[in-house]
C-alpha positions as MATLAB code, in Angstrom:
seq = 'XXXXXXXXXXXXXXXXXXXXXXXXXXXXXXXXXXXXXXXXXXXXXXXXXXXXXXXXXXXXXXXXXXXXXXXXXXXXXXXXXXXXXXXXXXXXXXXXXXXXXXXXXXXXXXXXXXXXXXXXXXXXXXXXXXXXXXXXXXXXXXXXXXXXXXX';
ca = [
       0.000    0.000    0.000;
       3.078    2.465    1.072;
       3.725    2.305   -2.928;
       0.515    3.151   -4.207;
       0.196    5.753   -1.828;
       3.066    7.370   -3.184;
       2.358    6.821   -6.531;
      -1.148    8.352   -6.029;
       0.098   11.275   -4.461;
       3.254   11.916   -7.240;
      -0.192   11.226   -9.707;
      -2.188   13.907   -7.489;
       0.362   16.940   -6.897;
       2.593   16.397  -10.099;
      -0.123   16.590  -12.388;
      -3.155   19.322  -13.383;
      -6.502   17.819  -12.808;
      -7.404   20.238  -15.992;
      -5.510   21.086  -18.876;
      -4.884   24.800  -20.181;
      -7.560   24.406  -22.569;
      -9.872   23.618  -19.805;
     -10.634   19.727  -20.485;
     -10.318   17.494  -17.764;
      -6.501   15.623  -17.751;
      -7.390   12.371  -18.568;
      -4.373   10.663  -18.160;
      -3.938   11.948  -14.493;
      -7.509   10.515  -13.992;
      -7.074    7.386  -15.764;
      -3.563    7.108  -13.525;
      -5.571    7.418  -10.535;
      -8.205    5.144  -11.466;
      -5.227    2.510  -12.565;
      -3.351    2.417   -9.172;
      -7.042    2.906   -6.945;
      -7.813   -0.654   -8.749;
      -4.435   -2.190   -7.798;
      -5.324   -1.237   -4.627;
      -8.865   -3.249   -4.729;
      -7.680   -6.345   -6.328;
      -4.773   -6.175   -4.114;
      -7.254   -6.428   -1.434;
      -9.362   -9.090   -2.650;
      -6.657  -10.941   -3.591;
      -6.488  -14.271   -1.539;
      -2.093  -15.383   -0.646;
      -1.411  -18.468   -0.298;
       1.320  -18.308    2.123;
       3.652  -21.114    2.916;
       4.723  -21.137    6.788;
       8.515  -22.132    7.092;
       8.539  -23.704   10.210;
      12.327  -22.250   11.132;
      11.428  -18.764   10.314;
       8.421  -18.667   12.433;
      10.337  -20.133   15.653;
      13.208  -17.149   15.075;
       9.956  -14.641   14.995;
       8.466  -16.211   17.661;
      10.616  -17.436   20.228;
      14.520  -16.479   19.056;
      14.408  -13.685   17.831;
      16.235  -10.730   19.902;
      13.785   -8.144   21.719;
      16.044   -4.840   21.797;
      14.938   -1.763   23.922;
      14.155    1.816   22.477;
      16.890    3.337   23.363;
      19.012    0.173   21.258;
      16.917    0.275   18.031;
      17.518    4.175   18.530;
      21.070    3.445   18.595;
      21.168    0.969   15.727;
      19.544    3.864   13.247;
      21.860    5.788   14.355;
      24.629    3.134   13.437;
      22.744    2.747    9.695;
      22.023    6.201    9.393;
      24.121    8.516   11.640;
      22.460   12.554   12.375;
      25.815   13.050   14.444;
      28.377   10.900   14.060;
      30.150   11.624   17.052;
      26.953   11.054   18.848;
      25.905    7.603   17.645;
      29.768    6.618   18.612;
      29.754    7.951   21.895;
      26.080    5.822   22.269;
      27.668    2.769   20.651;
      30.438    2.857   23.338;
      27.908    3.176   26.102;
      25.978    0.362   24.774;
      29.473   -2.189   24.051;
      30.560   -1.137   27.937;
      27.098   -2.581   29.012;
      27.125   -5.701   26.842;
      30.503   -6.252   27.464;
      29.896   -5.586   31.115;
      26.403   -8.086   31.148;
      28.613  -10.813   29.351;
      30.726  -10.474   32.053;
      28.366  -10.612   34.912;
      26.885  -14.001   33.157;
      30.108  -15.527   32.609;
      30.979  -15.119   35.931;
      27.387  -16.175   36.855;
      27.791  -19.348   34.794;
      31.326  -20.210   36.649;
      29.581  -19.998   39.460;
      26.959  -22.519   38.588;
      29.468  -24.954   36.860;
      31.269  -25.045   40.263;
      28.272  -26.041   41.995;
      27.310  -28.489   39.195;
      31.009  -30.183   40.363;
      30.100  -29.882   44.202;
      26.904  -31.905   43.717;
      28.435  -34.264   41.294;
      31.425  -35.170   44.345;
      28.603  -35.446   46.672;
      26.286  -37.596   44.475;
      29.171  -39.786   43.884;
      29.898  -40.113   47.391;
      25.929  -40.966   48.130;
      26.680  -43.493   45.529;
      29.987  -44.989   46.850;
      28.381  -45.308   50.631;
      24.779  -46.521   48.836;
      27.264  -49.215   47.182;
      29.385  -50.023   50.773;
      25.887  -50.094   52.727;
      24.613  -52.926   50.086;
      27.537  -55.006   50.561;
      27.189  -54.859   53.902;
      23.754  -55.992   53.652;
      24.461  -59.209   50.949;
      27.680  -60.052   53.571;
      24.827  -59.698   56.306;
      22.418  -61.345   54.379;
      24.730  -64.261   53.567;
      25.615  -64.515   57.240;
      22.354  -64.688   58.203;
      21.107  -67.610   55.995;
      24.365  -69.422   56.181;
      23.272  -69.555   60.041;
      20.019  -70.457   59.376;
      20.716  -73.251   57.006;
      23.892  -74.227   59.227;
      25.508  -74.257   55.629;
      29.026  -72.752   57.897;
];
C-alpha cells in the first residue's frame, strides 16, 4: 500500500486535474483510477502463504527483543544525524554488553562449580549406597548361612 500511496500522491500533486484548454486531464484521472484498482484487487486478492517452520520459531521465540533506546542506537549506526553522537552511544551500549557478558560468565562459573560440588557429593551418596549394600548381601549371607547351618 506504502507504494501506491506514493504513486497516487506523485499522480495527485505532479499533475493538473485540468488542462490549459480547460478539459479534464485524462491521463492523471485514468492514472488514478489505474493504481485505486491495484489497490482493490490487491485487497481481494487471496495469498497463499507457505509457513517455514524455522522462520516462524526465530519470529516467535529467538528472535532478539532490543529496547528503544538500542533500536535508537542501531539507526543511528545505519544512518548517523551526528556521528560523534551515535559513537559515543555505541560505546555506552558495548561497555554494558561487554559488562552483562561479564556478569553471566561469571554467573555461569559460578553454577558450573556447583554443578562439580553436587556431582562429588552424588558420587559419594553413591559410593556409601554401594558399601551399605555389601554390607547388607555379607549380612544377608551370614544370616542364611546360620540359618541353614551351611558354615
Amino acid at each position: 500500500i506504502g507504494i501506491h500511496t506514493k504513486d497516487l500522491l506523485f499522480i495527485e500533486d505532479g499533475n493538473p486535474t485540468k488542462r490549459q484548454s480547460g478539459f479534464f486531464n485524462l491521463e492523471k484521472l485514468l492514472s488514478l483510477f489505474s493504481n485505486v484498482s491495484k489497490i482493490f484487487k490487491g485487497c481481494s486478492a487471496q495469498y497463499s502463504i507457505n509457513i517455514i517452520q524455522g522462520v516462524r520459531q526465530w519470529f516467535l521465540h529467538d528472535a532478539v527483543v532490543l529496547e528503544h533506546d538500542q533500536i535508537y542506537a542501531w539507526s543511528h549506526r545505519v544512518e548517523p544525524k551526528c556521528q560523534e553522537e551515535a559513537t559515543a552511544t555505541f560505546l555506552a551500549l558495548e561497555r554494558e554488553w561487554l559488562e552483562e557478558k561479564k556478569a553471566l560468565k561469571k554467573k555461569n562459573e559460578e553454577l558450573e562449580a556447583e554443578v562439580d560440588t553436587l556431582r562429588a557429593r552424588v558420587y559419594q551418596l553413591e559410593m556409601s549406597n554401594m558399601e551399605l549394600s555389601a554390607a547388607r548381601r555379607e549380612l544377608s549371607t551370614t544370616r542364611t548361612g546360620g540359618v541353614d547351618g551351611n558354615q
